[in-house]
C-alpha positions as a Markdown table, in Angstrom:
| # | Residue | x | y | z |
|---|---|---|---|---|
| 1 | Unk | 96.4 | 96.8 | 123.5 |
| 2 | Unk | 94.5 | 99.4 | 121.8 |
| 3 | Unk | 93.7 | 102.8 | 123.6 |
| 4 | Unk | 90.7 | 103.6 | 122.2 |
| 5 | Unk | 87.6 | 102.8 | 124.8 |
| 6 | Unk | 89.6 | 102.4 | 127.5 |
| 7 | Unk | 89.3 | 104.5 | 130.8 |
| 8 | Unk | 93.0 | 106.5 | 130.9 |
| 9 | Unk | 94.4 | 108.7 | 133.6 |
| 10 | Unk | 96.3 | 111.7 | 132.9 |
| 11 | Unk | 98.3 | 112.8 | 135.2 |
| 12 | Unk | 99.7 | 116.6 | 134.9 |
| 13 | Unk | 97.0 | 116.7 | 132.1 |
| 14 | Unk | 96.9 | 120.4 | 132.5 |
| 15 | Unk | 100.8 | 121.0 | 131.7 |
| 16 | Unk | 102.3 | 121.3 | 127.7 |
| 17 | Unk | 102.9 | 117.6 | 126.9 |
| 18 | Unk | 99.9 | 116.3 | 129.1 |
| 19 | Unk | 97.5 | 118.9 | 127.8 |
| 20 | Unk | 98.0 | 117.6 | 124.2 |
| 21 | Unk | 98.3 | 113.9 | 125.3 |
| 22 | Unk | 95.0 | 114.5 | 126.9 |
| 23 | Unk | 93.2 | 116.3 | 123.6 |
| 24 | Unk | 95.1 | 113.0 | 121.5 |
| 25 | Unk | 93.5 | 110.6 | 124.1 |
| 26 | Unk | 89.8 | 112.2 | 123.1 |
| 27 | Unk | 90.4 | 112.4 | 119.6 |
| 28 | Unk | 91.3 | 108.7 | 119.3 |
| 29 | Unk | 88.3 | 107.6 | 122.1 |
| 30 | Unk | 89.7 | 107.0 | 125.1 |
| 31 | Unk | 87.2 | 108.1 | 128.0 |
| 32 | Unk | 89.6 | 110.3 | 129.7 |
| 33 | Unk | 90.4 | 111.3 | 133.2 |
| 34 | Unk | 92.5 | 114.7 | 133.3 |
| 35 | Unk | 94.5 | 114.5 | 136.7 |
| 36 | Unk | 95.0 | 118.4 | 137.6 |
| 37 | Unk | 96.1 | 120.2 | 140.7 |
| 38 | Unk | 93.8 | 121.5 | 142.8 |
| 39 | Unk | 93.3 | 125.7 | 143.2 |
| 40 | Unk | 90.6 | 127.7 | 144.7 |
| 41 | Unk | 90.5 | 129.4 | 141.3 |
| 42 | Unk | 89.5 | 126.7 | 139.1 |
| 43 | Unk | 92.0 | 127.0 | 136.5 |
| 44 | Unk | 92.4 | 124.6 | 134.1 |
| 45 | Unk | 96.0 | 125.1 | 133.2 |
| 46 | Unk | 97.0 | 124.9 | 129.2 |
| 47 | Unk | 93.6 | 122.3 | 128.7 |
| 48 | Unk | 92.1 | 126.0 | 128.5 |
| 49 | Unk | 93.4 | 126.2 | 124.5 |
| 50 | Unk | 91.5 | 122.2 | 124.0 |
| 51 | Unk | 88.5 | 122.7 | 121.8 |
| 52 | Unk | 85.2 | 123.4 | 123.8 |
| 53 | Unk | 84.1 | 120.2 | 122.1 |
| 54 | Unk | 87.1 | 118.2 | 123.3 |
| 55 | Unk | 87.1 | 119.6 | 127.0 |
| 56 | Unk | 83.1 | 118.9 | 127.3 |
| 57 | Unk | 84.7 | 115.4 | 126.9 |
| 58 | Unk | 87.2 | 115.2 | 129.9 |
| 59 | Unk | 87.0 | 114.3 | 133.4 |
| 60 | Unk | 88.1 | 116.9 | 135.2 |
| 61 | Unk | 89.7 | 115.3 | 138.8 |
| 62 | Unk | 91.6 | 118.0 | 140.8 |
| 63 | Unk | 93.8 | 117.1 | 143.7 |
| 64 | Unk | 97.6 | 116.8 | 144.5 |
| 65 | Unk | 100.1 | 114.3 | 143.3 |
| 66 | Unk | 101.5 | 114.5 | 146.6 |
| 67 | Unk | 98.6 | 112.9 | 148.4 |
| 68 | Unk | 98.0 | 109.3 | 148.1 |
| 69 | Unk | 94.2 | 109.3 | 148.8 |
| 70 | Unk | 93.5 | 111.7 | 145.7 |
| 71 | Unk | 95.4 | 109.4 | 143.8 |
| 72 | Unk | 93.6 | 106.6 | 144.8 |
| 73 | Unk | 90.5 | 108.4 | 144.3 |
| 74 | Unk | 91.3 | 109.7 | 141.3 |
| 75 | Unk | 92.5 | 106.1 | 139.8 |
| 76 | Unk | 89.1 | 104.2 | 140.4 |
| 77 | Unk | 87.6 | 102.6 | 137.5 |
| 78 | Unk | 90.6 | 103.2 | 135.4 |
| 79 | Unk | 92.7 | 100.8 | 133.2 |
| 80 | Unk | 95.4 | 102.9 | 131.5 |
| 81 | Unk | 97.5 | 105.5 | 133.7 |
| 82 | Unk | 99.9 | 107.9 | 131.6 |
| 83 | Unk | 101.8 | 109.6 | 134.6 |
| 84 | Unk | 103.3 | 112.8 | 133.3 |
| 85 | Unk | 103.4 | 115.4 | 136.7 |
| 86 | Unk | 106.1 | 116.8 | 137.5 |
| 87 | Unk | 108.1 | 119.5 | 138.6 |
| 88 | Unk | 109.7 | 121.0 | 135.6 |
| 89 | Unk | 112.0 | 123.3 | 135.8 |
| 90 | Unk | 115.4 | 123.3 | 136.3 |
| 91 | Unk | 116.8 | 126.7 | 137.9 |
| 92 | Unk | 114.0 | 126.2 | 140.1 |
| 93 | Unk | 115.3 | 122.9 | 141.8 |
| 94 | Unk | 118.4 | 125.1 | 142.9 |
| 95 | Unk | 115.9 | 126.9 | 144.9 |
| 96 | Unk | 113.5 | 124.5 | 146.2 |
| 97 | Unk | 114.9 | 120.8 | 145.9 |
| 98 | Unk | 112.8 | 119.2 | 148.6 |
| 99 | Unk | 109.7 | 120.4 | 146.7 |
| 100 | Unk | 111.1 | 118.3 | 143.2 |
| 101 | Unk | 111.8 | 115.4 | 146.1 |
| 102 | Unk | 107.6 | 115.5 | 146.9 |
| 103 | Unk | 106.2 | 116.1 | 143.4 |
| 104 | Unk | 108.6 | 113.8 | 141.5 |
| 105 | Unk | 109.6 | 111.3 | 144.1 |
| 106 | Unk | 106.9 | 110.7 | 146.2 |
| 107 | Unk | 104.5 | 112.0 | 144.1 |
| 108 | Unk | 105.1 | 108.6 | 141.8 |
| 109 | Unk | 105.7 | 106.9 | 144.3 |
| 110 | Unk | 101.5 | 107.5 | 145.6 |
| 111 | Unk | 100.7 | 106.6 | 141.6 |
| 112 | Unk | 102.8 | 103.1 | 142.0 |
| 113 | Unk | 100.9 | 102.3 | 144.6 |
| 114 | Unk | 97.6 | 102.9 | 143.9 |
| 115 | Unk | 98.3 | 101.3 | 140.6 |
| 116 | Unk | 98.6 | 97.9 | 142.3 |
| 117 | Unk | 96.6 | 98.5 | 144.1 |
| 118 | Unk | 93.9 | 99.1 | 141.7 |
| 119 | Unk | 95.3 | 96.7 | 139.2 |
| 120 | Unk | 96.2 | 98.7 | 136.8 |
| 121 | Unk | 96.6 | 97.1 | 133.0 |
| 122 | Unk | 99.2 | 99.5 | 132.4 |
| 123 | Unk | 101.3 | 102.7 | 133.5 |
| 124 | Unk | 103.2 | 104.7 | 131.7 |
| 125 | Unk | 105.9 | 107.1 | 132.8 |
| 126 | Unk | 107.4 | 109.9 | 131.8 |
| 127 | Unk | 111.1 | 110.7 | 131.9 |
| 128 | Unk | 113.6 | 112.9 | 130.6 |
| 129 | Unk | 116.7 | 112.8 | 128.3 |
| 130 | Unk | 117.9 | 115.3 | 131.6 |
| 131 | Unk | 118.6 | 112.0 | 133.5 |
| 132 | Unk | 121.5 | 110.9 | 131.1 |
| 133 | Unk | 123.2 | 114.5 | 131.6 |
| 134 | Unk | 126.0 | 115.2 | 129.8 |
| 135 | Unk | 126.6 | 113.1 | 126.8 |
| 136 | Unk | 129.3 | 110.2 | 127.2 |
| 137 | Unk | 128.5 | 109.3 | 123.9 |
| 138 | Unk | 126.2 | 110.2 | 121.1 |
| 139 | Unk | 123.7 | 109.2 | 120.2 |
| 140 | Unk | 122.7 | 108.7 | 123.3 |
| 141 | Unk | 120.8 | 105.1 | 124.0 |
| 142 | Unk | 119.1 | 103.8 | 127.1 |
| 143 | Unk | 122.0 | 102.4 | 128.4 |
| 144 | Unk | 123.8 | 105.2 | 128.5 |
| 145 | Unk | 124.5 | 105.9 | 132.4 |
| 146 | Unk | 121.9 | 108.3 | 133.9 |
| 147 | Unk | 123.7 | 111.7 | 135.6 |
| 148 | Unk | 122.4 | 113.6 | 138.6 |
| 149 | Unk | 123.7 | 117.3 | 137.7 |
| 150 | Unk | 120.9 | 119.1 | 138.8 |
| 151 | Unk | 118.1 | 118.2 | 141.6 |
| 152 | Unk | 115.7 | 117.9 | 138.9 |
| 153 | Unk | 117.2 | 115.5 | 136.8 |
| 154 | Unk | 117.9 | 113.6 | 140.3 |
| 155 | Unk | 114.6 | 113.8 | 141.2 |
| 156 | Unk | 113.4 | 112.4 | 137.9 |
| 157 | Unk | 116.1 | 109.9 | 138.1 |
| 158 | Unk | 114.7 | 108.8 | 141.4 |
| 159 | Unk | 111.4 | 108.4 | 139.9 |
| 160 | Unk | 112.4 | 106.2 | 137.1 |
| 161 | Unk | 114.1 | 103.6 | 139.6 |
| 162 | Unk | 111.0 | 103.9 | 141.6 |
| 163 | Unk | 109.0 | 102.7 | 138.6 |
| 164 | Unk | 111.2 | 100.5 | 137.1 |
| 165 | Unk | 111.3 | 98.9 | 140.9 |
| 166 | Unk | 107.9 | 98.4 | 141.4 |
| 167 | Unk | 108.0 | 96.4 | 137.8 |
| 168 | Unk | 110.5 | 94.1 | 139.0 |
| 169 | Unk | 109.4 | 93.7 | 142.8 |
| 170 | Unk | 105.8 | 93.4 | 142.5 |
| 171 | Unk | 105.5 | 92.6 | 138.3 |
| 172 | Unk | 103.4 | 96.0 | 137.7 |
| 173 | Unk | 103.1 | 96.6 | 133.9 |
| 174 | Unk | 105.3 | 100.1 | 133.7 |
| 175 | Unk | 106.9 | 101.2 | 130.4 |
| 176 | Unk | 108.9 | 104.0 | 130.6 |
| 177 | Unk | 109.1 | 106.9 | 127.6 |
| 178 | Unk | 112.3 | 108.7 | 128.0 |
| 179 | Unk | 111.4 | 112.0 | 125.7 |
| 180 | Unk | 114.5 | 114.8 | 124.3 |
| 181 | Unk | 113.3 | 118.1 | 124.2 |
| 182 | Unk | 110.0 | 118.4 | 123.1 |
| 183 | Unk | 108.2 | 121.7 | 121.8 |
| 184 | Unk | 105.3 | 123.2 | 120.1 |
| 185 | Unk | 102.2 | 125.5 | 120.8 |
| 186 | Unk | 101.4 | 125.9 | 124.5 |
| 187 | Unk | 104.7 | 125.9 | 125.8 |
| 188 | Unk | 105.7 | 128.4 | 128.2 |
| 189 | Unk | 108.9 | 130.4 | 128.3 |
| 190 | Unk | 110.2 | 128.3 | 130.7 |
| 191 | Unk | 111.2 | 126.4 | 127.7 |
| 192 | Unk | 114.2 | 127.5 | 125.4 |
| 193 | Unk | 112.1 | 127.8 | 122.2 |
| 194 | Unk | 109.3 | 130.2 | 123.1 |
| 195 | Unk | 111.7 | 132.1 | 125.3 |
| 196 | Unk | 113.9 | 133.2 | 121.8 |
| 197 | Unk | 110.7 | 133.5 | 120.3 |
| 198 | Unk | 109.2 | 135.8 | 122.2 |
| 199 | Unk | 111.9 | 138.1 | 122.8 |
| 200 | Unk | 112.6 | 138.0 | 118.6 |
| 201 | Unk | 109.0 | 139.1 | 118.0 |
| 202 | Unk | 109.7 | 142.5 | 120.1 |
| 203 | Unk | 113.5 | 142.9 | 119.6 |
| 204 | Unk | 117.0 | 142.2 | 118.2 |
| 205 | Unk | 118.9 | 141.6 | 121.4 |
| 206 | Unk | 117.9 | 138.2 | 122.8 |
| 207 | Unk | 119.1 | 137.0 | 126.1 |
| 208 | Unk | 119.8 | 133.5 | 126.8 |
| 209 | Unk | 122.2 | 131.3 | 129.4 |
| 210 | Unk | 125.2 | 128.8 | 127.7 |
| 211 | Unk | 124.9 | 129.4 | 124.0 |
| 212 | Unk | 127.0 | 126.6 | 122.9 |
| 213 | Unk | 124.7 | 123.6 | 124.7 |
| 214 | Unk | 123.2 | 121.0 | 121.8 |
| 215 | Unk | 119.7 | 119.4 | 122.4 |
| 216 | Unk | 117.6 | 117.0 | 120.0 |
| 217 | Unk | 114.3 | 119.1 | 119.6 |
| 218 | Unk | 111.2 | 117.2 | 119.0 |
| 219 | Unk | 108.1 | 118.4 | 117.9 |
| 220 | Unk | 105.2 | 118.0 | 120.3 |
| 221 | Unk | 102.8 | 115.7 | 118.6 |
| 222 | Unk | 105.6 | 113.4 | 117.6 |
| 223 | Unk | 106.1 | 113.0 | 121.6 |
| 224 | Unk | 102.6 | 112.6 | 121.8 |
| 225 | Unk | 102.2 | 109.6 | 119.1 |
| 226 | Unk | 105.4 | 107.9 | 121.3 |
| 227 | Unk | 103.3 | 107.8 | 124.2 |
| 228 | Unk | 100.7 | 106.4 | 122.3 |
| 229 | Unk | 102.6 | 104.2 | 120.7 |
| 230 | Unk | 104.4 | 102.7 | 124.4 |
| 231 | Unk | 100.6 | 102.5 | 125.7 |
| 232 | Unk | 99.3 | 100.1 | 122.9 |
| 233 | Unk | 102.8 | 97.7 | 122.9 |
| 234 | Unk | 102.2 | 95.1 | 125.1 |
| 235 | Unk | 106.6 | 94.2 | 124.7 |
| 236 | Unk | 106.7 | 97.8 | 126.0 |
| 237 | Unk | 106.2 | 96.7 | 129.5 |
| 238 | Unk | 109.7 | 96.8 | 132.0 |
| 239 | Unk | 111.4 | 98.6 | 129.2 |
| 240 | Unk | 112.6 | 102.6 | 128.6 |
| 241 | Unk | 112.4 | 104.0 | 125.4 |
| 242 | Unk | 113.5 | 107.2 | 123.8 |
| 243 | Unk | 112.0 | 109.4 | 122.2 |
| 244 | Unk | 113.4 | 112.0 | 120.0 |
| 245 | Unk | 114.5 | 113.1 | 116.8 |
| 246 | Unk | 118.4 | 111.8 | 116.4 |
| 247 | Unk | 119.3 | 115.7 | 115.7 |
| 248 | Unk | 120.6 | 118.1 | 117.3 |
| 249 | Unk | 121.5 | 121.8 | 117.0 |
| 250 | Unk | 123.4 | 124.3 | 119.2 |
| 251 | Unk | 121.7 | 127.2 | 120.9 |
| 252 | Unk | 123.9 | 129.4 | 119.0 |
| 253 | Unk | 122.0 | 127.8 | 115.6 |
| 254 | Unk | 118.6 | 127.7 | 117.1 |
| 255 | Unk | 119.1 | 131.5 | 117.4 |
| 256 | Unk | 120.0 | 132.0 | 114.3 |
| 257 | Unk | 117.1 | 129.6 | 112.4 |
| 258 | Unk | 114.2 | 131.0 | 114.5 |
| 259 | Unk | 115.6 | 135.1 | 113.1 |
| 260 | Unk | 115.2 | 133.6 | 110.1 |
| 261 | Unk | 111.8 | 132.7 | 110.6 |
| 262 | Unk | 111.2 | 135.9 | 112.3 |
| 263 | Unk | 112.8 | 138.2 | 109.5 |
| 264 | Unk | 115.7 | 139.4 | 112.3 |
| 265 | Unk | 119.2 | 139.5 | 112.3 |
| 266 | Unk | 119.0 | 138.8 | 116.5 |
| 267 | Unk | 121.8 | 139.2 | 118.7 |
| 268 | Unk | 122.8 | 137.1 | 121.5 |
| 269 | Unk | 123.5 | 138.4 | 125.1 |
| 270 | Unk | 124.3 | 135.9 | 127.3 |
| 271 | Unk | 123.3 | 136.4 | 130.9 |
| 272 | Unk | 125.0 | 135.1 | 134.1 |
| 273 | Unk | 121.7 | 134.6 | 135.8 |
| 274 | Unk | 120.2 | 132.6 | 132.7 |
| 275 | Unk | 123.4 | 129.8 | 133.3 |
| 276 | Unk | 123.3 | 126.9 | 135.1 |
| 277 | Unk | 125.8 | 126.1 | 138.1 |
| 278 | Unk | 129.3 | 125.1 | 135.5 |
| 279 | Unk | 129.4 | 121.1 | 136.7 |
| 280 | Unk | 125.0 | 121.4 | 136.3 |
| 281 | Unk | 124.7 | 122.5 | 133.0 |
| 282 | Unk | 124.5 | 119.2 | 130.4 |
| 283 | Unk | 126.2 | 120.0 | 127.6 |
| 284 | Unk | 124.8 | 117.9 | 124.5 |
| 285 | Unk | 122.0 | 115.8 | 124.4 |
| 286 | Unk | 121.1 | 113.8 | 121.4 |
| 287 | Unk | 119.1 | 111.3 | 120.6 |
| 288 | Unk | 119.5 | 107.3 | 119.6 |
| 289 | Unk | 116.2 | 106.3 | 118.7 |
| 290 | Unk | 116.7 | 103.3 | 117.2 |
| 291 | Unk | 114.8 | 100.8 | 119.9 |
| 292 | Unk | 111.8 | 103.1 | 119.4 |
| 293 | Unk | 111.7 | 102.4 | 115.2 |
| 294 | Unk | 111.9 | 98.9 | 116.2 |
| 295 | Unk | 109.6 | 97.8 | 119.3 |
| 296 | Unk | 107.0 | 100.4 | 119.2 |
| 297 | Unk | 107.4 | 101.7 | 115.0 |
| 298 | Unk | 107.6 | 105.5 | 116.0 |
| 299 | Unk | 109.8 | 108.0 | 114.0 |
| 300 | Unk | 110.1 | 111.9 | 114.3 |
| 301 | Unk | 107.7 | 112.9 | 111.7 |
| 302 | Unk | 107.8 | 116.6 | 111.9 |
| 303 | Unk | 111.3 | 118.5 | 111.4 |
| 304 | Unk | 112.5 | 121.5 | 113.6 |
| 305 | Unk | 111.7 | 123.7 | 110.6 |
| 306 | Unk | 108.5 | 122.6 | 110.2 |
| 307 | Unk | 107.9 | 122.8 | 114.5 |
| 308 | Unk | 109.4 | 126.2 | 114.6 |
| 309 | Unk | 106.8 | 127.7 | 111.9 |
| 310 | Unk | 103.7 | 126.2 | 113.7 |
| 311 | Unk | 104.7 | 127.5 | 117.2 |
| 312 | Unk | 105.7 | 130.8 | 116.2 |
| 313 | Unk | 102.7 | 131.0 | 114.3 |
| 314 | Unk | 100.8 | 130.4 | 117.6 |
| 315 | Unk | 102.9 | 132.5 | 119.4 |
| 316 | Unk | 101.9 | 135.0 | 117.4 |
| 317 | Unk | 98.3 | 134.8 | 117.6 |
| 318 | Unk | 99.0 | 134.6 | 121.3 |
| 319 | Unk | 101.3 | 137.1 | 121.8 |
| 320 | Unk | 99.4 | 138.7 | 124.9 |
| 321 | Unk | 99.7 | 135.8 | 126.9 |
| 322 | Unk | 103.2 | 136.4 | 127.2 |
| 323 | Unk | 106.0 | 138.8 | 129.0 |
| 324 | Unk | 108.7 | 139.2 | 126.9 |
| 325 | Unk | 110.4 | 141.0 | 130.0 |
| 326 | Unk | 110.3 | 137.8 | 132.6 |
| 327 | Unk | 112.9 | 135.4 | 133.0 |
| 328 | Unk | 110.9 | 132.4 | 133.7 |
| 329 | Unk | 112.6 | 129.5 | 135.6 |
C-alpha cells in the first residue's frame, strides 16, 4: 500500500512525533486528517511550527480521544488511521493513573472500534520501548517480556494488547511500531534532551533524576519514516516492530556530548524529585532493530550527533518558548 492519496487520520497530530508525522503525511500527499483535542482557545498544539503552506493543507478535527462519537466522527471517509494520542509523561502517572487508564486505554479502545466499524484498510499504533522496562537482555527484541513499572508504561501496555486483540478477534489490520526514545525540534522539556539543553544554554549546573540510566535515542524523522514505512507494508499487519537506533548512551554521557555542543564544561546535580520511584525507574533500554531492516527496510539514518546539532540549533532560535526554571513532568 502506498500512502500517498489516501485519506489518513492522525491521531495526537498536535503532539512532537504526530506533529511531524502529520507535516510527512502532507509532504508525501496524503489528504490528511489532524485528530487534536478540543480547547476553547483554539490552539493548535506544536502543528503551530508546520509551514503556513503545509497547515492550509490539514484537516483540522478537534475532540477527545476519550469519547467514542468524536472518534467516529472524526474517522468517516478515512482509509489509513495512525493512532499516536497518548498520555505521555511518566512522573505524571504517579499523580493521576486513572487519567493514563482513559486517554491510553480507553481512549484506543473508542479508535478500535470505530475502526471496524468503519472498515478501516489499516491502523497503526504507537507504542513504547517503556513497555519492555528494564532490560532482561540487550538488544532488546519484540519478544522480550513487556514490564509494568510505572502506570504509564501499564497503560501503554494495556493498549498494545487491546490492539493486538482486536487483530486476532475480529482480523482488524493493526501493525504496531514500538519506537525507543525519539527526539528532535519541537520537543518539550518533558523530554530528557531539551531539558539538558535548555538548562546548558543558561548555566553550568544542570539538574537531572538517575544519571546512570541508558536509552537508544533516535532522531525524530527517522521515527517518522518507520511509521511510514509500517503503513505501506501490507506483512506489517498483526506484527510489532521496533524502532530505534541499536545505540545507546548513559545520561551521564549525554551530559557530557550535548556541553560539548554547547561549549560548557556542565555539572550534574542530581535531584530527588527528578527520580523515579527505585523498582519504577527502567534502567537500560536499547534497541534490536533487526526485524525492522528486514520486513519494512527502515534503518536509523541520522546519528545522535547529528540530532543533537539540529535540535539545539532550534532550541536556540526558540529559546523564548522555554523556562529553563520548570521541572516539567
Amino acid at each position: 500500500m502506498k500512502i500517498s492519496g489516501k485519506n489518513v487520520l492522525v491521531t495526537g497530530a498536535s503532539g512532537f512525533i504526530g506533529s511531524h508525522l502529520t507535516e510527512r503525511l502532507v509532504r508525501l500527499g496524503s489528504k490528511v486528517r489532524a485528530f487534536v483535542r478540543y480547547n476553547s482557545r483554539d490552539l493548535l498544539g506544536l502543528l503551530k511550527y508546520l509551514p503556513k503552506d503545509i497547515i492550509k493543507e490539514i484537516d483540522i478535527f478537534q475532540g477527545d480521544i476519550r469519547d467514542p462519537f468524536a472518534i467516529k466522527k472524526a474517522m468517516s471517509g478515512q482509509e489509513v488511521v495512525f493512532h499516536l494520542a497518548a498520555l505521555i509523561a511518566i512522573p505524571y502517572s504517579y499523580r493521576a493513573p486513572h487519567s493514563y487508564i482513559e486517554t491510553n486505554i480507553i481512549g484506543t479502545l473508542n479508535l478500535m472500534e470505530a475502526s471496524l466499524e468503519k472498515n478501516i484498510e489499516k491502523l497503526i499504533h504507537s507504542s513504547t520501548s517503556e513497555c519492555y522496562g528494564t532490560a532482561r537482555y540487550v538488544p532488546i527484541d519484540e519478544g522480550h517480556p513487556l514490564q509494568g513499572q510505572s502506570p504509564y508504561s501499564a497503560s501503554k501496555i494495556g493498549a498494545d494488547m487491546l490492539a493486538e486483540s482486536y487483530h486476532r478477534s475480529f482480523k482488524l489490520p493493526v501493525a504496531i511500531i514500538r519506537p525507543f526514545n525519539t527526539f528532535g525540534p519541537r520537543q518539550s522539556l518533558r523530554a530528557i534532551i531539551p531539558n539538558i539543553v535548555i538548562q546548558g544554554l543558561s548555566d553550568n549546573i544542570i539538574k537531572l533524576g538517575n544519571l546512570f540510566t541508558t536509552r537508544d535515542f533516535n532522531f525524530v524523522s527517522d521515527t517518522v519514516e518507520g511509521f511510514i514505512k509500517v503503513a505501506e507494508c501490507d506483512k506489517s499487519i498483526g506484527e510489532t516492530i521496533n524502532v530505534g537506533s541499536g545505540v545507546e548512551i548513559s545520561i551521564v554521557d549525554l551530559v557530557n556530548k550535548i556541553g560539548k555542543f554547547l561549549n560548557r564544561q556542565l555539572t550534574i546535580n542530581s535531584e530527588e524529585i527528578r527520580r523515579r520511584p527505585r523498582e519504577s525507574e527502567v534502567i537500560r533500554l536499547v534497541c534490536n532493530n533487526r526485524k525492522a531492516q528486514q520486513m519494512i527496510n527502515w534503518e536509523s539514518r541520522v546519528s545522535i550527533d547529528q540530532g543533537l546539532n539540529i535540535t539545539i540549533d532550534w532550541m536556540k532560535e526558540n529559546r523564548e518558548l522555554f523556562n529553563k526554571d520548570l521541572y516539567a513532568i
